[in-house]
C-alpha positions as a Markdown table, in Angstrom:
| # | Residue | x | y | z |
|---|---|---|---|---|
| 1 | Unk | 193.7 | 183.5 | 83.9 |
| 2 | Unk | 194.0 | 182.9 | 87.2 |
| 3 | Unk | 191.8 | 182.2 | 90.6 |
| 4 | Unk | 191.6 | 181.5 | 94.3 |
| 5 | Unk | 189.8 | 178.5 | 94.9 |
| 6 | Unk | 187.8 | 178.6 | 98.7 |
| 7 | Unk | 187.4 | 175.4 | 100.0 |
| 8 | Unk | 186.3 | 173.8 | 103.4 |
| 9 | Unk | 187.2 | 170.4 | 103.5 |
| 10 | Unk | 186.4 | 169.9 | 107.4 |
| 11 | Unk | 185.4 | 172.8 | 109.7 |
| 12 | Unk | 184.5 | 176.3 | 108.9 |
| 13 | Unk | 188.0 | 176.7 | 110.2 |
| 14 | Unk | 190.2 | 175.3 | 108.1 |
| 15 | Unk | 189.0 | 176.8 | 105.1 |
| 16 | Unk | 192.0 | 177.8 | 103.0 |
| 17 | Unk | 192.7 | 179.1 | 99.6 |
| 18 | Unk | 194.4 | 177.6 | 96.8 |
| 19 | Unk | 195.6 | 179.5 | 93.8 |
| 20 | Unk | 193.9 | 178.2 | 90.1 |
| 21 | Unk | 196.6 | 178.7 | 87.2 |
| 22 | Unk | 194.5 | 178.0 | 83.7 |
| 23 | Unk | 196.3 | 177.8 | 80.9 |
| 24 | Unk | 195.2 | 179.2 | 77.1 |
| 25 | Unk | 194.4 | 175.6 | 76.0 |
| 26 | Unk | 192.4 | 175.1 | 79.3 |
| 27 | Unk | 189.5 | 172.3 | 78.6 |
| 28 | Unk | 186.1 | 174.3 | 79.3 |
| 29 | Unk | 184.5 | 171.2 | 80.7 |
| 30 | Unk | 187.7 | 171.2 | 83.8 |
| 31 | Unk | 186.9 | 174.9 | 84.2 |
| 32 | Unk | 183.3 | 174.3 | 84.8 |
| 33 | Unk | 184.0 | 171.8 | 87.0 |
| 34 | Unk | 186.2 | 174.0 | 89.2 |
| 35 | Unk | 183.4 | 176.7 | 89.2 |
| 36 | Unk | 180.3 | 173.8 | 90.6 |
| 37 | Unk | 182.6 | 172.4 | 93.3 |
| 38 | Unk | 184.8 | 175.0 | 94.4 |
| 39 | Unk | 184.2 | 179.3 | 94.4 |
| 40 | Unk | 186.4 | 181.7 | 92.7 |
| 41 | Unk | 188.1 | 184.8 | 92.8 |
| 42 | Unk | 190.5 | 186.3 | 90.2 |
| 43 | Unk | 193.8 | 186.9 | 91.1 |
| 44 | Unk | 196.8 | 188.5 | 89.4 |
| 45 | Unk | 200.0 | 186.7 | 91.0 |
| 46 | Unk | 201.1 | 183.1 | 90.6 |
| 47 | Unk | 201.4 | 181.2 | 93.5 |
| 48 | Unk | 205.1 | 181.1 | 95.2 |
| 49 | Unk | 205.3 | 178.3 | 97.6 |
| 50 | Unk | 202.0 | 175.9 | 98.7 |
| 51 | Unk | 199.7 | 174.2 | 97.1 |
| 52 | Unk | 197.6 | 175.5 | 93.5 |
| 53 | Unk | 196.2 | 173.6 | 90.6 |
| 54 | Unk | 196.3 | 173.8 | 87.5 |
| 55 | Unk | 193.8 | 173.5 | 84.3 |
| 56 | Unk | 195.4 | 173.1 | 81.3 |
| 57 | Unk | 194.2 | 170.5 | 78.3 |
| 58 | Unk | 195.3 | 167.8 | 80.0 |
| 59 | Unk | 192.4 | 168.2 | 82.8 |
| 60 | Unk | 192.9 | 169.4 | 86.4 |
| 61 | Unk | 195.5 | 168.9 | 88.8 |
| 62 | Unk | 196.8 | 169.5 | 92.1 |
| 63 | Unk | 200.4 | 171.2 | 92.9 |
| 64 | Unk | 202.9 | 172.2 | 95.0 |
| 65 | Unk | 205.3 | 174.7 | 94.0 |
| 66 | Unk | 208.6 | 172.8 | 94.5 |
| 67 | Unk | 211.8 | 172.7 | 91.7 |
| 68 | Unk | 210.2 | 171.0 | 89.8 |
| 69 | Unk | 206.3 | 171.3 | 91.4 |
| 70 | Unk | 204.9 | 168.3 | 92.1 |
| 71 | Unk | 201.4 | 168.0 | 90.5 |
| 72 | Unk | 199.3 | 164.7 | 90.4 |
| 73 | Unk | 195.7 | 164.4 | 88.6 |
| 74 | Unk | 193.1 | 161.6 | 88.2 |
| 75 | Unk | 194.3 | 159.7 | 85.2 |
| 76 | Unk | 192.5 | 156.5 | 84.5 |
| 77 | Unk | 193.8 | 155.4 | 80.7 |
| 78 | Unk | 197.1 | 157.0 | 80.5 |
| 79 | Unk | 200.1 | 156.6 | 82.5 |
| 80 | Unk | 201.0 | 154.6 | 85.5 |
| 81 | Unk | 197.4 | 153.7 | 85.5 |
| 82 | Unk | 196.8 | 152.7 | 82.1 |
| 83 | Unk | 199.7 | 150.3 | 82.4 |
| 84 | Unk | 198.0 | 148.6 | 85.5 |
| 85 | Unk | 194.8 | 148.3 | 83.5 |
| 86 | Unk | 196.6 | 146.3 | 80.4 |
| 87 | Unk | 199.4 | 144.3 | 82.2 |
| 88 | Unk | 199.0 | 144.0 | 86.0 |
| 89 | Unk | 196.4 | 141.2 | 85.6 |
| 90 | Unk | 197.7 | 139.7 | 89.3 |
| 91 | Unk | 196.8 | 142.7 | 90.7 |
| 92 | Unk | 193.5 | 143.3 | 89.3 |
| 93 | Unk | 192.6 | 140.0 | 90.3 |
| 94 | Unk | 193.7 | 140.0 | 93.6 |
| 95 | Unk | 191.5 | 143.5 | 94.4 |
| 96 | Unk | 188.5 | 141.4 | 92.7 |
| 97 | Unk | 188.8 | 138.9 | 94.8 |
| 98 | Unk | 189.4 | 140.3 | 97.8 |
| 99 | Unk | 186.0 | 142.2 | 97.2 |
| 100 | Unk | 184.1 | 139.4 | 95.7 |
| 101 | Unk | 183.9 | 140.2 | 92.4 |
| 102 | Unk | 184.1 | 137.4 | 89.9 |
| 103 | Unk | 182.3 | 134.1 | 89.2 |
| 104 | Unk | 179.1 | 135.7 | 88.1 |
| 105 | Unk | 179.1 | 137.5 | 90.9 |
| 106 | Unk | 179.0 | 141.9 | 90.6 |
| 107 | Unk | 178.4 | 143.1 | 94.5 |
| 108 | Unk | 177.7 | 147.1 | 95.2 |
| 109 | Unk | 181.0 | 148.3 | 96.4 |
| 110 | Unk | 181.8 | 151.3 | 98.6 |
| 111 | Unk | 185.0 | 152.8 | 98.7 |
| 112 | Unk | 184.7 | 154.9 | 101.1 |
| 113 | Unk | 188.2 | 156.5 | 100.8 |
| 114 | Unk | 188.2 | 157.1 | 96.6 |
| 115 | Unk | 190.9 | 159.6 | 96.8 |
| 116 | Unk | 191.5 | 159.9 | 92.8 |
| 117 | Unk | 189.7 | 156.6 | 92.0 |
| 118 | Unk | 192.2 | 154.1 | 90.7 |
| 119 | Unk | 191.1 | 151.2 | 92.6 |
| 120 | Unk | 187.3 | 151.8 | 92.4 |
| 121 | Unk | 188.1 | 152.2 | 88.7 |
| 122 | Unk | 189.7 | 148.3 | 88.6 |
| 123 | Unk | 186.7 | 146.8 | 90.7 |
| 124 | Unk | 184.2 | 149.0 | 88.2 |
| 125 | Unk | 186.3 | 147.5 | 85.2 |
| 126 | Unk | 185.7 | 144.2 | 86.5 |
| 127 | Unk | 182.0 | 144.7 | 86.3 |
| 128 | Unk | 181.2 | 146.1 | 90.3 |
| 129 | Unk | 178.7 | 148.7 | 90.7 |
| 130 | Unk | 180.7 | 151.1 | 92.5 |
| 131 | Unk | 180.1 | 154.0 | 95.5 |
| 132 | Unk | 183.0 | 156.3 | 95.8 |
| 133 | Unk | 183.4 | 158.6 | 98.9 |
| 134 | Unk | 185.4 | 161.2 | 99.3 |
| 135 | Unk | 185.4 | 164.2 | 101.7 |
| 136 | Unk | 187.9 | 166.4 | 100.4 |
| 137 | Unk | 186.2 | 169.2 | 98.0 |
| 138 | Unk | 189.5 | 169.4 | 95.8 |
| 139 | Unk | 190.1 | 165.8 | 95.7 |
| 140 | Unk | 186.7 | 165.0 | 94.2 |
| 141 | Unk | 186.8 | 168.0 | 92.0 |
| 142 | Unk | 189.7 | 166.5 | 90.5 |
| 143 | Unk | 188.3 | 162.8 | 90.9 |
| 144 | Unk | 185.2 | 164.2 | 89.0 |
| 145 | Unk | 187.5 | 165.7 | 85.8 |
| 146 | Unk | 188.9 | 162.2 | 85.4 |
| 147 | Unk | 186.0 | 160.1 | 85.1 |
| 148 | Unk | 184.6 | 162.8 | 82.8 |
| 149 | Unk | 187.9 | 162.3 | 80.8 |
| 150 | Unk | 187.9 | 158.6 | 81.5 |
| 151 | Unk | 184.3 | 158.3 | 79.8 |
| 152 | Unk | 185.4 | 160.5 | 77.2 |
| 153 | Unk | 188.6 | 158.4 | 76.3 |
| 154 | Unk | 186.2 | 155.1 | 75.7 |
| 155 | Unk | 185.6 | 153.8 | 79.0 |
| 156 | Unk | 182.1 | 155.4 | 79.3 |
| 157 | Unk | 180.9 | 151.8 | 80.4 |
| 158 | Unk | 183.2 | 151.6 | 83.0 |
| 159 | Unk | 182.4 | 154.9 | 84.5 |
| 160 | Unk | 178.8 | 154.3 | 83.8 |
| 161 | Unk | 179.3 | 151.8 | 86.7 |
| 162 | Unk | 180.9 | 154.8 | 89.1 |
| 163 | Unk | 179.2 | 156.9 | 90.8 |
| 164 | Unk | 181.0 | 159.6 | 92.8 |
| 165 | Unk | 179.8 | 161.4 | 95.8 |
| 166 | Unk | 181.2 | 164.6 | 98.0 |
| 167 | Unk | 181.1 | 163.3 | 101.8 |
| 168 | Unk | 182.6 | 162.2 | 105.2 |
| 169 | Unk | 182.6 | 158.7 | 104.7 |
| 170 | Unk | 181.9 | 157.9 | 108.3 |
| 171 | Unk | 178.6 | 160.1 | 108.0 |
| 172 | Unk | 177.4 | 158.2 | 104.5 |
| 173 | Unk | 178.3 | 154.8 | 105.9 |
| 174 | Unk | 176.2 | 155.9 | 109.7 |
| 175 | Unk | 173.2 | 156.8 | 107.2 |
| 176 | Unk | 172.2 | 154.1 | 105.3 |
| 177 | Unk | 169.5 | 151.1 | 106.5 |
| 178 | Unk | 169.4 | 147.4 | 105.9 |
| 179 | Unk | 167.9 | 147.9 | 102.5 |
| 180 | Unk | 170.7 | 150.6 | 100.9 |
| 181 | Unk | 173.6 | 148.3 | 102.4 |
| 182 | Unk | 176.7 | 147.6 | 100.1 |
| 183 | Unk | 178.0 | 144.1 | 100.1 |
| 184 | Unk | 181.4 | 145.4 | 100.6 |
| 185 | Unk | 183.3 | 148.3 | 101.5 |
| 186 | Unk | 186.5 | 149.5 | 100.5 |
| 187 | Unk | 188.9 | 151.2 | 102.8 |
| 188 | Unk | 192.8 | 152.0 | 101.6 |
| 189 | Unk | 193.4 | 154.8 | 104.3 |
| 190 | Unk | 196.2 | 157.0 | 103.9 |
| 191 | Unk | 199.1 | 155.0 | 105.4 |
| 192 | Unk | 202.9 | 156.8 | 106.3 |
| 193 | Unk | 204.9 | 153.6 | 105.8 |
| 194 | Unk | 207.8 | 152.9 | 103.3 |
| 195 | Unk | 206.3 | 153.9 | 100.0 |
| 196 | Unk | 207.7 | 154.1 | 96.5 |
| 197 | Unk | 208.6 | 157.6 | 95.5 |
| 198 | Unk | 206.0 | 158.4 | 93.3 |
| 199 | Unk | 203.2 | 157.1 | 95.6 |
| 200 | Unk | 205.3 | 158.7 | 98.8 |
| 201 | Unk | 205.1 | 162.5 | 96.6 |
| 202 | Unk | 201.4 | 162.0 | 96.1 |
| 203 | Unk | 200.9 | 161.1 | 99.5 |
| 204 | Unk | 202.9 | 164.2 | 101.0 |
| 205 | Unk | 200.7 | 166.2 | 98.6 |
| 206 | Unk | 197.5 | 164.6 | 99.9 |
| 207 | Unk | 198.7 | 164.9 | 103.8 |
| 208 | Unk | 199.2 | 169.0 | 102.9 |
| 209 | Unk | 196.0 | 169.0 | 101.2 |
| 210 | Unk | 193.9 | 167.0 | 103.6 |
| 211 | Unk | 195.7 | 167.7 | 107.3 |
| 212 | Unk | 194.9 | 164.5 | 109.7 |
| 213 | Unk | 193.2 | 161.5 | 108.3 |
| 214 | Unk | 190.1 | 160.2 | 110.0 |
| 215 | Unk | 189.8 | 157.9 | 112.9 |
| 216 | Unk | 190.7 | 154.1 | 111.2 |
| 217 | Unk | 188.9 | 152.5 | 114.2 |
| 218 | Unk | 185.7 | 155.0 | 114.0 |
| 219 | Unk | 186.0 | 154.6 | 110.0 |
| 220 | Unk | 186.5 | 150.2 | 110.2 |
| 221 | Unk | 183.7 | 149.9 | 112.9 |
| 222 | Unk | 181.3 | 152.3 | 110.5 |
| 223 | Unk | 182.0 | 150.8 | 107.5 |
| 224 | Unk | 181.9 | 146.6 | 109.4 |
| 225 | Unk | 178.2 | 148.0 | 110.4 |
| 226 | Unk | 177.3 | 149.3 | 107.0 |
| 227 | Unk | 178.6 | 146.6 | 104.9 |
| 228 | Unk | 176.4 | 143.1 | 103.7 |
| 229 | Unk | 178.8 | 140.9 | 103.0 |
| 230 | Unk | 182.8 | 142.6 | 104.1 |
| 231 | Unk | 185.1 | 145.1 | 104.8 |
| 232 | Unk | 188.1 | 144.8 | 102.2 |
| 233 | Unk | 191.5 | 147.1 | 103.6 |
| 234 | Unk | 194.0 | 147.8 | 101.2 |
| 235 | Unk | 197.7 | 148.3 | 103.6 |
| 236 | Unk | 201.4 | 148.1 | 102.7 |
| 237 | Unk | 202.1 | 144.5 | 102.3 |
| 238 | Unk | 204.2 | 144.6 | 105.8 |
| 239 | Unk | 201.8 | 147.5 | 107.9 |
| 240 | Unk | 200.1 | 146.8 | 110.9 |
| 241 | Unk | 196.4 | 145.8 | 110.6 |
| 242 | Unk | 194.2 | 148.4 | 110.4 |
| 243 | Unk | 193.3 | 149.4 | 114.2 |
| 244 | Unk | 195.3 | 146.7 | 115.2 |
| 245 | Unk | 192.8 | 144.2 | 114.6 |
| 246 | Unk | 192.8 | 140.9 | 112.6 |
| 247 | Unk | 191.3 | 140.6 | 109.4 |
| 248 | Unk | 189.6 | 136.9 | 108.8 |
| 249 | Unk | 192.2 | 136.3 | 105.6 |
| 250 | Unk | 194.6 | 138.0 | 103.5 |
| 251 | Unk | 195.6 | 138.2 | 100.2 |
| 252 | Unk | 199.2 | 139.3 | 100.1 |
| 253 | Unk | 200.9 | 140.4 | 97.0 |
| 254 | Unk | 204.2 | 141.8 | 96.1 |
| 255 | Unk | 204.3 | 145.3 | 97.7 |
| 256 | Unk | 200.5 | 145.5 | 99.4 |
| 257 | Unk | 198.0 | 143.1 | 100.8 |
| 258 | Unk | 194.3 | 143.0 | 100.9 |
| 259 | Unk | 193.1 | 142.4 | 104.7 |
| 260 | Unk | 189.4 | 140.9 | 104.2 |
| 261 | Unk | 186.5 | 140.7 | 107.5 |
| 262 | Unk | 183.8 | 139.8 | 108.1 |
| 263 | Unk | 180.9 | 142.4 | 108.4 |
| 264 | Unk | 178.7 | 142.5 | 111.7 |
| 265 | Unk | 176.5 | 139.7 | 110.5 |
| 266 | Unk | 178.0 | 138.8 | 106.9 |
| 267 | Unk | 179.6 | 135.8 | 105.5 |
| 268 | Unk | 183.1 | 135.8 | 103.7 |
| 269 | Unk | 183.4 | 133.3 | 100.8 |
């Protein structure tokens, strides 16, 4: 089987389509995903060049027909992921603290640039109720399959703590009042440093997908006047600050750093 997926990530203009590829073994639940979030027409030739995903039993991904196509998928238990969740402790605890988390304390975190998740999925493992953003109609429809997976696979109390939702995260951040305000938000904007090669593939993927990121100084100052407590941004351990400006502390690992300020009005412990 296979279908065009319409989808309008920005302006009636840049609607595109993408080809859908389903295998025989396709999971149903993927399918019917792809059928809320995105509309459909059959199609009779397999893509050539460009982007397409794929459903096959492993869930949904997105492509690009390369030799060999690249493909990437939200995978929270298996893979590179899975290994972060059982032996990068370091790195899980540096995220937590970054965004508060720990010490009896479980703020409402935003991130309010979820691409696939795998962050919000560390800070949700550490017991933060989590708010992931994402504008991109594909990215969530493949963000969605994964935490369906994920809560299928035994972390249903982790997801249970996730709560995904399809829009411009300026506009959700500009629309909430004192009383729905997040203790901290989450930014790790899409950044075109020195990357490893798996995370520099899935970003060239993204960057065809998505086109020009939003504004970091219209997203910052949004999410610094929506945010309690702070603004937490994840950068490449040797990028320029985020809009150039100076974070109150940072937390500075191997290959990334967390950049930590203070929201308008908030405290950083």
């Amino acid at each position: 089987m296979r279908k065009i997926i319409r989808h309008c990530d920005k302006a009636p203009q840049t609607c595109r389509t993408l080809p859908l590829i389903a295998t025989a073994d396709a999971d149903p639940a993927s399918l019917r995903i792809v059928d809320e979030w995105l509309a459909t027409e059959p199609v009779d030739t397999p893509p050539r060049d460009g982007l397409y995903l794929t459903a096959d039993s492993n869930g949904l991904a997105l492509c690009r027909a390369l030799r060999p196509p690249v493909c990437m998928r939200a995978e929270f238990l298996r893979g590179a992921q899975g290994f972060r969740m059982a032996r990068q402790r370091h790195q899980r605890e540096a995220i937590a603290r970054a965004c508060g988390v720990g010490g009896g304390s479980c703020p409402r975190v935003v991130d309010a640039t979820a691409g696939l998740g795998r962050d919000a999925f560390i800070l949700a493992a550490t017991g933060a109720q989590i708010i992931l953003l994402e504008r991109s109609a594909v990215v969530y429809a493949l963000l969605v399959d994964g935490l369906r997976r994920a809560a299928g696979g035994g972390a249903e109390d982790i997801v249970s703590r996730m709560t995904a939702i399809h829009i411009e995260a300026v506009e959700w951040l500009r629309g909430h009042g004192t009383d729905e305000k997040p203790d901290t938000v989450y930014l790790d904007p899409m950044y075109k440093g020195r990357r490893r090669a798996a995370a520099g593939k899935e970003l060239a993927l993204l960057q065809a997908l998505l086109g020009p990121p939003e504004s970091d100084a219209e997203l910052f100052e949004a999410a610094r006047t929506a945010a309690c407590n702070r603004v937490v941004v994840k950068r490449h351990r040797r990028a320029p600050a985020l809009a150039g400006i100076t974070p109150d502390y940072r937390l500075t690992g191997r290959s990334t750093r967390f950049d930590v300020y203070r929201a308008n009005g908030g405290k950083v412990g």
